[in-house]
Each structure stands twice: as C-alpha cells, then as structure tokens.
One Martini backbone bead per residue (centre of mass of N, CA, C, O) as a GRO file, in nm:
protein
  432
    1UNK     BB    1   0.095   0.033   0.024
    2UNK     BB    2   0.091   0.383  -0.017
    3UNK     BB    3   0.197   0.676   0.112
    4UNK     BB    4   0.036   0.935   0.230
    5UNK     BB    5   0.059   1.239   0.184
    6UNK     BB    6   0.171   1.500   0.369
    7UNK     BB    7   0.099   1.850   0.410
    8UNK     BB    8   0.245   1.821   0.681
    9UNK     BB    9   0.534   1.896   0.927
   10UNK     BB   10   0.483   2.049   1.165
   11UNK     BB   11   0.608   2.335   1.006
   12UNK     BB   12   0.652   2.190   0.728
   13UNK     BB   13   0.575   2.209   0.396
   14UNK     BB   14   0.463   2.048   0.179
   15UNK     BB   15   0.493   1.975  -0.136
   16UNK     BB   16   0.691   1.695  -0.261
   17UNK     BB   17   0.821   1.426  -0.412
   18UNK     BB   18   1.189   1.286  -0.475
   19UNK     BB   19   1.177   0.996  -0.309
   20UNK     BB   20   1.290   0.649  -0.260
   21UNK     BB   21   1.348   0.412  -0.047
   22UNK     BB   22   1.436   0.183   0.243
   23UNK     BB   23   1.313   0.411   0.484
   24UNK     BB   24   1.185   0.634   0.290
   25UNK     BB   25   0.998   0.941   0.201
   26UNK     BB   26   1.095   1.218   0.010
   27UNK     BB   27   1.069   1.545   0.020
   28UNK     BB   28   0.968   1.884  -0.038
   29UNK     BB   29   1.025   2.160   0.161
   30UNK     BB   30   0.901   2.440   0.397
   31UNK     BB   31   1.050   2.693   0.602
   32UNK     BB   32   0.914   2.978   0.732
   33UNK     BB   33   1.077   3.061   0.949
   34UNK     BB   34   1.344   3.088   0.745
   35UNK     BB   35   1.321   3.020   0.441
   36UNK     BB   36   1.311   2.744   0.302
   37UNK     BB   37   1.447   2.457   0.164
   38UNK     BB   38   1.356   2.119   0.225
   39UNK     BB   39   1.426   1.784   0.323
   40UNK     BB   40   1.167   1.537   0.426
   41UNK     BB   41   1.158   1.211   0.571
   42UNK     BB   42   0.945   0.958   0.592
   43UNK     BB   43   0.841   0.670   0.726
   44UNK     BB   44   0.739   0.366   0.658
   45UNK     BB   45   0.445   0.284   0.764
   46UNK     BB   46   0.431  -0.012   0.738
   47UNK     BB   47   0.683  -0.066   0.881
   48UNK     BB   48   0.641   0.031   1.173
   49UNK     BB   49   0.360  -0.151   1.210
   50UNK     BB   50   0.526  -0.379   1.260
   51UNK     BB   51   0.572  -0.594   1.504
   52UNK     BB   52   0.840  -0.698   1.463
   53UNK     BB   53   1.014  -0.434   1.327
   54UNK     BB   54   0.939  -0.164   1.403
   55UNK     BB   55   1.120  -0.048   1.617
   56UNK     BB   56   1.390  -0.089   1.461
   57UNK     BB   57   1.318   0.106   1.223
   58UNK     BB   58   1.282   0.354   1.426
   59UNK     BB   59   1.596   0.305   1.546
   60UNK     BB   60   1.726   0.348   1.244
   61UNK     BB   61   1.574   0.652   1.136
   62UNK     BB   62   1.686   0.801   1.398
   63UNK     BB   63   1.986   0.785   1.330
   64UNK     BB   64   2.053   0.942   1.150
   65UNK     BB   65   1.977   1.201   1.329
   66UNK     BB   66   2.216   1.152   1.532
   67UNK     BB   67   2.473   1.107   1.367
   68UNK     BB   68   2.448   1.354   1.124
   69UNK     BB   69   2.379   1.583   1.331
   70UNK     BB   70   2.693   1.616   1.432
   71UNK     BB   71   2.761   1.679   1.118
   72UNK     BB   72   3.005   1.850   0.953
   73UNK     BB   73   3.024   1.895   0.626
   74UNK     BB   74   3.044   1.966   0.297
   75UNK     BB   75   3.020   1.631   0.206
   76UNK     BB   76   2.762   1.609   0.431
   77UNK     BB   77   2.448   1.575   0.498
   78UNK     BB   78   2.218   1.770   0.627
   79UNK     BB   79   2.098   1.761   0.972
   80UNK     BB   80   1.813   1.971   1.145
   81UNK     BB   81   1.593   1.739   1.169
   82UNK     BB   82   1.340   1.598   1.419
   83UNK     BB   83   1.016   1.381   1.415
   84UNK     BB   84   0.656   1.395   1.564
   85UNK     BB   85   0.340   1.365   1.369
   86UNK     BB   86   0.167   1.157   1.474
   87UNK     BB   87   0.245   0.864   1.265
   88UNK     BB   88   0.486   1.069   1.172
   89UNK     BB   89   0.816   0.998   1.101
   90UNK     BB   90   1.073   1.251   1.095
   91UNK     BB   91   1.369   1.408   0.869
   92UNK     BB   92   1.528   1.691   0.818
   93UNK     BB   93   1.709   1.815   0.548
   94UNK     BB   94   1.911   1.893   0.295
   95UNK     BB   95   1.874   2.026  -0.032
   96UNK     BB   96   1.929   1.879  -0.333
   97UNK     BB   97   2.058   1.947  -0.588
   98UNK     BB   98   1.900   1.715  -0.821
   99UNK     BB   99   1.968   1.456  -0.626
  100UNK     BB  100   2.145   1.274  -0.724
  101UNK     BB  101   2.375   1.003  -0.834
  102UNK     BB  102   2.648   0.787  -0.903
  103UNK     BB  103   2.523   0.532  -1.023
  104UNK     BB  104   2.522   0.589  -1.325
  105UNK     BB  105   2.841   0.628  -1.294
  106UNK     BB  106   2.839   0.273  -1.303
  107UNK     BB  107   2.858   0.233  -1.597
  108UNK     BB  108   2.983   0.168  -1.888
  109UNK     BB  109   2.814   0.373  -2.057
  110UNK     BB  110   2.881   0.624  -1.829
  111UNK     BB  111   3.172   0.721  -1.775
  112UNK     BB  112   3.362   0.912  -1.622
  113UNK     BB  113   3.662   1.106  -1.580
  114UNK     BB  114   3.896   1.034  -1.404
  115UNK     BB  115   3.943   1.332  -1.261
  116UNK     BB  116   3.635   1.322  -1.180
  117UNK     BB  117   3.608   1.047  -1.020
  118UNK     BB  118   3.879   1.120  -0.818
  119UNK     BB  119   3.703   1.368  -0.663
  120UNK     BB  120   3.530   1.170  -0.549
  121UNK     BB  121   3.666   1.012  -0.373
  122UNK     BB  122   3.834   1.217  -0.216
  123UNK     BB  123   3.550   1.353  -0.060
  124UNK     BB  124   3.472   1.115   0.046
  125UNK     BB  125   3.744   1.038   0.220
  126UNK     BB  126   3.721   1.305   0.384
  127UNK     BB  127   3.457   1.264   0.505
  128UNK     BB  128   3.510   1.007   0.647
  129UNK     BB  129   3.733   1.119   0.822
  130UNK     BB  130   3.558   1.343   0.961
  131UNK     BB  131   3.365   1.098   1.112
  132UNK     BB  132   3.530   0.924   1.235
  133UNK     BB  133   3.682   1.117   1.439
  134UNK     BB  134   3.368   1.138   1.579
  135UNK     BB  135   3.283   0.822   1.569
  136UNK     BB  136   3.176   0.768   1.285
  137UNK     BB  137   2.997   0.459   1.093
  138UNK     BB  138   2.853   0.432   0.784
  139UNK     BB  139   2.826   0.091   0.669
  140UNK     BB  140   2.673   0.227   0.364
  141UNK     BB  141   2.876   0.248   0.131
  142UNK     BB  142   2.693   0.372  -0.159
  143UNK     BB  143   2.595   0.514  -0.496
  144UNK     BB  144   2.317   0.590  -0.313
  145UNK     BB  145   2.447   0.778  -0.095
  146UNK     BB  146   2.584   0.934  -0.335
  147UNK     BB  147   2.560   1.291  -0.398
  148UNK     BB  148   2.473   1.476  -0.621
  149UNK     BB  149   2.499   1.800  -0.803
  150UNK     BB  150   2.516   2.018  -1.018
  151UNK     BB  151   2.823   2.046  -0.999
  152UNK     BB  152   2.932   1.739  -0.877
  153UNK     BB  153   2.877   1.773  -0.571
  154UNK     BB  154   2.944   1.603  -0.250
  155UNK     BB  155   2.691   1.366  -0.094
  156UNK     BB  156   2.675   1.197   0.226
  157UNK     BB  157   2.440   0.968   0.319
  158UNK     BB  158   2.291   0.753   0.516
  159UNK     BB  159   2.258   0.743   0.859
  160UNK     BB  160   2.084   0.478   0.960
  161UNK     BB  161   2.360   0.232   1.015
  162UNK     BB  162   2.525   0.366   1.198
  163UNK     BB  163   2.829   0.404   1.388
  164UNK     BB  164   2.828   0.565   1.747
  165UNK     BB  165   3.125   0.564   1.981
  166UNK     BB  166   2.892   0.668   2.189
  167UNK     BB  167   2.747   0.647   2.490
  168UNK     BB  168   2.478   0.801   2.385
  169UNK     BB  169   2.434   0.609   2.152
  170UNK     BB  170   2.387   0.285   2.199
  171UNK     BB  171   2.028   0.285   2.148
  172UNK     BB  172   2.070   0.317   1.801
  173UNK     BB  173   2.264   0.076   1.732
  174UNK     BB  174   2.223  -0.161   1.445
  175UNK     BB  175   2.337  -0.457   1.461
  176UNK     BB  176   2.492  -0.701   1.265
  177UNK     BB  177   2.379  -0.773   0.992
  178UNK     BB  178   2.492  -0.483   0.815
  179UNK     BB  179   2.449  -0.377   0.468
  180UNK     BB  180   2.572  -0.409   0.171
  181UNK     BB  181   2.668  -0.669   0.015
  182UNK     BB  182   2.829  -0.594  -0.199
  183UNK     BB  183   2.985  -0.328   0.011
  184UNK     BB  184   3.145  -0.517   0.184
  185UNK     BB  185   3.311  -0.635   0.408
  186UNK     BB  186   3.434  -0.902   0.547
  187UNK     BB  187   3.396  -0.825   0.840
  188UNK     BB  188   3.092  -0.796   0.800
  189UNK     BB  189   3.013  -1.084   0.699
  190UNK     BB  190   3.131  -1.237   0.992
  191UNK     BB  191   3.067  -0.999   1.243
  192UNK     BB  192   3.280  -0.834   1.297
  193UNK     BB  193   3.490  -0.589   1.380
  194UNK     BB  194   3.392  -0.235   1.345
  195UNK     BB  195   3.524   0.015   1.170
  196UNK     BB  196   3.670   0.245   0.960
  197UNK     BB  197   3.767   0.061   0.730
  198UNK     BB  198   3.492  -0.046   0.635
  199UNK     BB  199   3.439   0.234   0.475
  200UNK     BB  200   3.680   0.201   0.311
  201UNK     BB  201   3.631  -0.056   0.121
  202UNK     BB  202   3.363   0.029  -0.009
  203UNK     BB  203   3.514   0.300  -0.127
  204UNK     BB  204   3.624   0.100  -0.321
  205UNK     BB  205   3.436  -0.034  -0.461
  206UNK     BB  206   3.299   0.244  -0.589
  207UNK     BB  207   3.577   0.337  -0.740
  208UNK     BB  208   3.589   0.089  -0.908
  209UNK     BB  209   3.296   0.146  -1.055
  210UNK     BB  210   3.348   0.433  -1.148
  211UNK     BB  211   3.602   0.365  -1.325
  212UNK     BB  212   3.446   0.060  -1.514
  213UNK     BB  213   3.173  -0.052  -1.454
  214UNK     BB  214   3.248  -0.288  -1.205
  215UNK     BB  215   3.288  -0.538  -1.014
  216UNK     BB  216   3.582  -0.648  -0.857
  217UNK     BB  217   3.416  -0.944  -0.774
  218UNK     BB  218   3.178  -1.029  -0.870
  219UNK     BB  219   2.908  -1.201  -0.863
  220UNK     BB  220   2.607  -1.355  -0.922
  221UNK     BB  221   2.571  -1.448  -0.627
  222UNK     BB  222   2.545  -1.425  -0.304
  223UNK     BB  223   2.774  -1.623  -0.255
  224UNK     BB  224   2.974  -1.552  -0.420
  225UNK     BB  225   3.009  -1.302  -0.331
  226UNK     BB  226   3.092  -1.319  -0.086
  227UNK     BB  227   3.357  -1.533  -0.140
  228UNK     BB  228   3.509  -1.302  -0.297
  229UNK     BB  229   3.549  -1.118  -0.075
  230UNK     BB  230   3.689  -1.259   0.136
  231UNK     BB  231   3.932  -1.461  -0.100
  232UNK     BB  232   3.996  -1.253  -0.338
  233UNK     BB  233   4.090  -1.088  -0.587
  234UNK     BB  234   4.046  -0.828  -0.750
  235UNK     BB  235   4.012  -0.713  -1.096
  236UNK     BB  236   4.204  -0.568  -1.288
  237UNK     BB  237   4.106  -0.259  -1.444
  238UNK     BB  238   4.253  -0.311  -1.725
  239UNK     BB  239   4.032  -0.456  -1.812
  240UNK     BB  240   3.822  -0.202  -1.841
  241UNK     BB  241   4.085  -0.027  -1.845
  242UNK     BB  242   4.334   0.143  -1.982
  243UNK     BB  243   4.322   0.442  -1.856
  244UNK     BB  244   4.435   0.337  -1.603
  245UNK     BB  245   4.633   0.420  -1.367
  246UNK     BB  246   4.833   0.250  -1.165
  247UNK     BB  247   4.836   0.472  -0.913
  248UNK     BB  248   4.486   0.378  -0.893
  249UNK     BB  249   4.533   0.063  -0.856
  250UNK     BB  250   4.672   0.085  -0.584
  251UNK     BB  251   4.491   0.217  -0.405
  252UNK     BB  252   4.236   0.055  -0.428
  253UNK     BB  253   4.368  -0.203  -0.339
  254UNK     BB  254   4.413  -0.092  -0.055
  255UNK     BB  255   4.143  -0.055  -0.015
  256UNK     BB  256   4.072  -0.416  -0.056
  257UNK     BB  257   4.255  -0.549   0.185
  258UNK     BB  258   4.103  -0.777   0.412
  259UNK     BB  259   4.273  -0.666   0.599
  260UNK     BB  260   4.267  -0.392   0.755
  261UNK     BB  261   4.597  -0.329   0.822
  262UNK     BB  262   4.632  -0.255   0.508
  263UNK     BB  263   4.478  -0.060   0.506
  264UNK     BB  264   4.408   0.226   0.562
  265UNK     BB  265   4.364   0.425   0.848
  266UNK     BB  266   4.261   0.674   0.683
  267UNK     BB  267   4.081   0.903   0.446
  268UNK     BB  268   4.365   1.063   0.429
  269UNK     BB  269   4.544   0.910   0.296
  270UNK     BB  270   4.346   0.829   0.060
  271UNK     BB  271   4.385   1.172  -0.014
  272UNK     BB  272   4.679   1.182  -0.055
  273UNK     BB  273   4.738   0.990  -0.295
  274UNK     BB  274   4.494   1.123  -0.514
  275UNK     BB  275   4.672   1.417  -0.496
  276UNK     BB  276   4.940   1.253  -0.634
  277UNK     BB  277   4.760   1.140  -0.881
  278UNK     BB  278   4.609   1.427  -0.901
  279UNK     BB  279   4.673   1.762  -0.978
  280UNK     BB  280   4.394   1.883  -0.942
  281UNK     BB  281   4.415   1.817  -0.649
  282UNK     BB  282   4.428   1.885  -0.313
  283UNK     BB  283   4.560   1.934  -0.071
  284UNK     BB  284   4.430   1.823   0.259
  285UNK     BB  285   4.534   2.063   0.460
  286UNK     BB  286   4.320   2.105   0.679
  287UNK     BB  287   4.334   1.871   0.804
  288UNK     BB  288   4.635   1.851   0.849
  289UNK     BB  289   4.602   2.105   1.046
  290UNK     BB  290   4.409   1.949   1.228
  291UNK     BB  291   4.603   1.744   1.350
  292UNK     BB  292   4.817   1.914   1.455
  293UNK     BB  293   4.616   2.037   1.646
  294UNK     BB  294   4.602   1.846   1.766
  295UNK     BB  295   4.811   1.745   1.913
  296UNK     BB  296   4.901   1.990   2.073
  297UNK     BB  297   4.618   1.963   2.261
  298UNK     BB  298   4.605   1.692   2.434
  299UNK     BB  299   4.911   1.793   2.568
  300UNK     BB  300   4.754   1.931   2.756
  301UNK     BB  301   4.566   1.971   3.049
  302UNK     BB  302   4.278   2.072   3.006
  303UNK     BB  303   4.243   1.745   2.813
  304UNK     BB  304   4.266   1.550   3.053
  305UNK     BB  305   4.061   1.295   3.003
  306UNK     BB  306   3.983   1.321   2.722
  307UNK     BB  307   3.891   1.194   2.479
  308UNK     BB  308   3.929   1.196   2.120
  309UNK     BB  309   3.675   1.265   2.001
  310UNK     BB  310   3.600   1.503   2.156
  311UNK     BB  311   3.831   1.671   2.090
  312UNK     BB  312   3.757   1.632   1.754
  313UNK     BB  313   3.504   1.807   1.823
  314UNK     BB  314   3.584   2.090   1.947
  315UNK     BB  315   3.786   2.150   1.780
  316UNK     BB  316   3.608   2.183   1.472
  317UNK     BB  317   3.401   2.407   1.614
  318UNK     BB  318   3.627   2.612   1.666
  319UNK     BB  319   3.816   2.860   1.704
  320UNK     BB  320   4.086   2.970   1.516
  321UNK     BB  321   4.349   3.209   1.697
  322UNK     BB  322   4.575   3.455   1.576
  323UNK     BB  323   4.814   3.660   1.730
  324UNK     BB  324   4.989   3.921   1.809
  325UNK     BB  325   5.149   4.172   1.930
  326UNK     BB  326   4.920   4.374   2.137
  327UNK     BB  327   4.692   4.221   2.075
  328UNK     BB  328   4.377   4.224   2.146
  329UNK     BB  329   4.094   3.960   2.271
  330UNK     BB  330   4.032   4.087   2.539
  331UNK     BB  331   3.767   4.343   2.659
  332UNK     BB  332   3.671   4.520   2.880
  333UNK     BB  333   3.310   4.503   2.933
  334UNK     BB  334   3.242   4.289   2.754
  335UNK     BB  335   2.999   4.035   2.587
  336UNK     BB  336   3.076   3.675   2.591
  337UNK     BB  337   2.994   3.325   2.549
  338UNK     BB  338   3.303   3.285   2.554
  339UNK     BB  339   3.618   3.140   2.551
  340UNK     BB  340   3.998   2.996   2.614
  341UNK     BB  341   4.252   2.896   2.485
  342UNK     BB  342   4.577   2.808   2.526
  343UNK     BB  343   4.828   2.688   2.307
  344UNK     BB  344   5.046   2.926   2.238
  345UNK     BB  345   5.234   3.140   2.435
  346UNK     BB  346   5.169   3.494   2.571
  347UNK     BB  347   4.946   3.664   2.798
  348UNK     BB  348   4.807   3.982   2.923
  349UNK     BB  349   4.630   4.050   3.235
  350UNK     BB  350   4.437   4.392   3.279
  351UNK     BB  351   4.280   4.601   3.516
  352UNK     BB  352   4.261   4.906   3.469
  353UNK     BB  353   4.604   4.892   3.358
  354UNK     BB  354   4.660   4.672   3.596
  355UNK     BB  355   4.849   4.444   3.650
  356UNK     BB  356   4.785   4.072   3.702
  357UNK     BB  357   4.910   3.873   3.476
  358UNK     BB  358   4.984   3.539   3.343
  359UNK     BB  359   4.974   3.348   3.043
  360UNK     BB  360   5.007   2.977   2.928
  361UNK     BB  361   5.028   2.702   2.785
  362UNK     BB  362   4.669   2.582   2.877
  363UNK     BB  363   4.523   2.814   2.922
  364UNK     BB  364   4.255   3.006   3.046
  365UNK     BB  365   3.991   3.232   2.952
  366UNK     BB  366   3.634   3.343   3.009
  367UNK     BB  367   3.477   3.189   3.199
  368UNK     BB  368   3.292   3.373   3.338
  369UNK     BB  369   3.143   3.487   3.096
  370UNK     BB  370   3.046   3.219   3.031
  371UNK     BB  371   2.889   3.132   3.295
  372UNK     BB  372   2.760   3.422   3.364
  373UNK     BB  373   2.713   3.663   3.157
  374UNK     BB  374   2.925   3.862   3.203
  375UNK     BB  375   3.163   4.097   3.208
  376UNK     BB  376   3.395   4.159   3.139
  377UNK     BB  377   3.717   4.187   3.383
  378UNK     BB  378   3.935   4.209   3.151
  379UNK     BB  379   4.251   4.219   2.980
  380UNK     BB  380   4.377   4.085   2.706
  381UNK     BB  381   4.727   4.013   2.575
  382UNK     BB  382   4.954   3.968   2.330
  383UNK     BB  383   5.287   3.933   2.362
  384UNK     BB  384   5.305   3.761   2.141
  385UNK     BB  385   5.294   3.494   1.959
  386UNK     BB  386   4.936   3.349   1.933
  387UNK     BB  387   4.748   3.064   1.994
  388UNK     BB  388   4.335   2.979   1.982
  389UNK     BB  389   4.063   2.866   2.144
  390UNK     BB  390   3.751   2.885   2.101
  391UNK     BB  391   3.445   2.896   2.274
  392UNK     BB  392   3.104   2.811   2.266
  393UNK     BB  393   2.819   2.792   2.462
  394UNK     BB  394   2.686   2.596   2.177
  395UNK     BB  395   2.862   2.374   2.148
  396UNK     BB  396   2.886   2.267   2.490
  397UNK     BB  397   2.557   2.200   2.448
  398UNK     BB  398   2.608   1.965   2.232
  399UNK     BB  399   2.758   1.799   2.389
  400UNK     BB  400   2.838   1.543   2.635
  401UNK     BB  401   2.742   1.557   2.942
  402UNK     BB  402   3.076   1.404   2.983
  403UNK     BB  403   3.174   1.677   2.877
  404UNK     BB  404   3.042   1.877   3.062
  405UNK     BB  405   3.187   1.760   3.321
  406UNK     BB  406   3.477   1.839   3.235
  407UNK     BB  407   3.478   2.128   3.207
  408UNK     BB  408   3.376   2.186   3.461
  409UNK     BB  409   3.623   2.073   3.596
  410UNK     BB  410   3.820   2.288   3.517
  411UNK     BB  411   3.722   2.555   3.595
  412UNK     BB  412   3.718   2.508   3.871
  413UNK     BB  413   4.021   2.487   3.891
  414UNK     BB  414   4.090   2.725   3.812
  415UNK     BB  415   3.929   2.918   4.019
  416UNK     BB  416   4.065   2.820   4.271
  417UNK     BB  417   4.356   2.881   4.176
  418UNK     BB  418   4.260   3.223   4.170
  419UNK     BB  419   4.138   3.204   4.471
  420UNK     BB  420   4.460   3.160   4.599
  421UNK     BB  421   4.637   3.394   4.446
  422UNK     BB  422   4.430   3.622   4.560
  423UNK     BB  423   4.444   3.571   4.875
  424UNK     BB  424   4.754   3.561   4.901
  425UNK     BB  425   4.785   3.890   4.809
  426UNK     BB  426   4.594   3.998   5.003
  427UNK     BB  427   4.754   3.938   5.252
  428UNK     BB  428   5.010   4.050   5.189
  429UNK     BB  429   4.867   4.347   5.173
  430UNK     BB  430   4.764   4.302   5.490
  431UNK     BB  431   5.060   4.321   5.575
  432UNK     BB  432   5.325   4.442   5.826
   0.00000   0.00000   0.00000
C-alpha cells in the first residue's frame, strides 16, 4: 500500500515527493520560519507497522538523526531536524540540487572522466575520514548513498546504520549483519569488529566501479559474491579500463585489502595519495592542519581526561585564532559567552590598566564570563605570537554531558587556583 502525501509536518509545508528509498519517503518542503527550503524523509508507514520490525526500523530511521546530525562537513548531508506528528515520524535534511546519485555513472556505457571520478573519490574519502574522527562509521557507503548536485559536487548521505561510538548513542545502534551485501567489507560479512576501515573498503568497491563500470569481485550470485569478497583478489581494473594510471588500480587496491591492517588507517591517507596521483585535486591541507592541531590540543592539561573523539569534536567546532603581539583579545567590559584556551604563546591580563598576571600554554581564560553571561572584568593582550582555541557556549550545550562534566570540572579547577593566588595576595598586602 503507498504512503499517503502528508501536507504538513509539525512547521513544514510539504511541496512534493522527490525520491523513495528503502527507509522512506523524502519530500521538497518549506520551512517558513527561516524561509528555506528543506528535504524532509517520512518513515515508511507500513514498515513501523510491523509487530515483529517496526521499533528495530524506527531506531534505525532515528539514527540517521542522531548520528550524522552531529556531523559538519560540507561533503556530508546535513542534518536539521527530526520529529514526531501524529503517525509520522520524519527527519528534515538539506535539499540538494538535483539530488541525483552517482549510481548511473558506475555502469560502463556511462563512465565519467577519470580526473572527474577521483575528485569524488577523494571528497568522499575526506568526508569519511571527518567522521570517523567524530566516532562515527557509516556501515553502508554504496553508490546510491552518494549525491551529486548540480555542479557534481558530493554529499554522503543515509547515516541511518551508523555506528556512533559514543557513549550515549548505543541504544540506537542496529547491530548485527547490516550494509548493503555489494559493498561489504569481509569483516562486515563475518559480523566481526566494525572500525573505520570497512567504510574504507566499501568506498574502495564503489571507487572500483566508478573507475570501470564493473563490480570489482563480480559474483552473480549472493553466496558467490560474499565468496569473493572474502577469498579473492578484485579483477586488475585494466582488464575494463585501459586507462586507468597504475598509481590509481594502488590506491583502489590498498583499500580493498583484506586485513583491515593492510588498509589505509584514515581517509586522509587515502586522499593525500589520490592528490599525489592527480595533480587537479588538492592537497587536504585543512585536515592535515587539523591533525597537526590534534596533535599540540590533546597535549595539554586542560583536556587531560578528554577521549579523543571528544577532543577532535571540540577542535573542529571551535574558532582557531591567531594573534600578534600587542593584539587585543579579550577586551574589558564586552560581553560574551565564549571562553578561550591558549594552545601556544602568553598573554597578559590587566585590569583598567593594571597588571595582574600573565598566562602560558594550556591555560584558559573567559570562563566566568562563559559561566555567568557577565562582562568581561580584565583585558586580555597577546605578549608575542600566540594561538587560541575559541570556544561558544552553543558548541558546550551540543557536546555529551560526560564532555560537559569534563568543561565544568576545569572551570571548577582553574577558579580555585585563581581564588588562592587572589587570596594569598590579598594576605601579603594586608600584612604589617
């Protein structure tokens, strides 16, 4: 039975239908509010339905939701909103241009340009490694997850059998053998441990296909495909291409390897060698900045304690700012609910022009008026060349409340040590 068209969803006027898959309906809506236009998916009525699958398929349909709703990226779909109205359960998304998939130009009478091919490969491999950092494994990259805009630019899409491991996403994670059979890694077929690689390994199948027009391990049917998924070697891709360059059947190769171990470790490796072998894409300075980032943050005191996901969550949301000596940072009087930390550098800290102290490497600064929405009480001034972490207190609000007990129990910390060095001055200047 078809689902009926519902003409609203809680703010949203639907328009039309622009596609169905196999977890719902997705519509053209309006959000009147901002004035957008937005994609909004409805839960297939019937699949809820079911006694025996309906919970299981709505905290898949939600997950979708949960998972790459955390996730910035502007090769991933974003994610607005998600609700309940009535029978409906929908998910509002970015409306793409033409919302085409990359399916039709994985087929041999219609293979796209090689340089064109690898530029989405790569995009694809950056958006992965962007999320893996987040903790997040999206289980079912295949071609039709993949969309195009108009200008052929990519957007990763059906985050609805991630896994996120985060501590308060697992009652939303469907387990189990999940991912379209194609584009499985071995170990997804094994049902054994789930990293990042196996998002690897499929983005290697589709890269294969997009390459050739042709399944890497071809299987007419399923037990033979899963066989060779497993057992074999994919099919060398000159055998469909003849010009296909060596250093791009490497690359495809190295991620379809296997051992997970063998594969690349991260989609950044996999796009800096596809920027090596195709000098039109770029190198993928930002990510590499932001590791480098990593790197000096984790580093510090302040965020002793912190996972690493938590971490590359933070950095990523966070305004990285740069300043000279003499620069103004943080200015007397203003109000604002950002805080900062100095990642390199000193700063000095004056009171209506009165020196009161100077700060170095991992400390913070701003945090009462993060805490309290008070003015600014001190002036801020950068000594030398420094770096600094910006951080809103929209960002906080969105982090897990075991990250926002991590926040709170620095603050706690720096204030006491702040309210001991005021005191015990306060002591010498009121001493005989």
């Amino acid at each position: 039975m078809k689902d009926t068209a519902p003409t609203k969803l809680g703010k949203y006027e639907v328009e039309a239908e622009v596609g169905r898959g196999s977890m719902g309906v997705v519509y053209r809506a309006f959000d009147p509010y901002i004035n957008r236009t937005v994609a909004v998916k409805v839960a297939l009525a019937d699949a809820l339905r079911n006694k025996e699958t309906g919970d299981r398929f709505r905290k898949m349909f939600f997950n979708e939701a949960h998972t790459a709703g955390m996730l910035r990226h502007p090769n991933i779909l974003d994610i607005f909103d998600a609700g309940v109205d009535g029978d409906y359960c929908y998910i509002v998304m970015e409306l793409v241009a033409n919302g085409g998939t990359i399916r039709p130009y994985c087929k041999p009478n219609k293979l796209l340009p090689l340089n064109q091919a690898a530029e989405i490969i790569f995009k694809c491999a950056k958006a992965l490694d962007y999320a893996h950092r987040q903790g997040v494994i999206h289980r079912d990259i295949k071609p039709s997850n993949i969309l195009l805009d108009d200008d052929m630019d990519v957007k990763i899409a059906d985050f609805s059998i991630a896994h996120a491991a985060r501590e308060d996403m697992s009652e939303t994670m469907p387990m189990g053998f999940v991912g379209s059979p194609r584009y499985m890694s071995p170990e997804q077929v094994h049902e054994d441990m789930i990293t990042n690689q196996t998002d690897l390994f499929s983005l290697g199948i589709v890269a294969y296909e997009l390459i050739t027009g042709h399944h890497p391990f071809g299987g007419e049917t399923f037990s033979s495909l899963v066989h060779k998924i497993v057992n074999e070697d994919p099919t060398p891709m000159s055998e469909f291409r003849s010009d296909a360059p060596e250093i791009l059947e490497h690359i495809i190769r190295r991620a379809l390897e296997k051992p997970p171990e063998r594969r690349y470790s991260m989609g950044l490796d996999m796009a800096s060698d596809l920027s090596m072998a195709f000098t039109h894409l770029e190198r993928p300075q930002e990510e590499i900045a932001i590791t480098e980032k990593f790197d000096r943050v984790k580093g510090l005191d302040f965020f002793r304690g912190f996972p690493d996901a938590e971490i590359w969550e933070i950095i990523r949301a966070s305004v990285w700012v740069e300043a000279d000596a003499d620069d103004v940072v943080v200015n007397e009087g203003e109000v604002e609910d950002s805080f900062f930390l100095l990642i390199s550098g000193d700063v000095t800290v004056s009171k209506k022009g009165t020196l009161i102290g100077k700060l170095g490497d991992g400390d913070c600064f701003g945090e009462m008026g993060y805490l309290s929405r008070i003015k600014r009480t001190a002036t801020v001034t950068a000594d030398g060349p420094v770096s600094l972490m910006k951080v809103n207190s929209t960002l906080i609000e969105q982090v897990t409340t075991d990250c926002q007990l991590r926040f709170y129990k620095v603050f706690t910390k720096t204030l006491i040590e702040r309210l001991s060095v005021t005191t015990e001055m306060m002591v010498r200047r009121s001493a005989p």
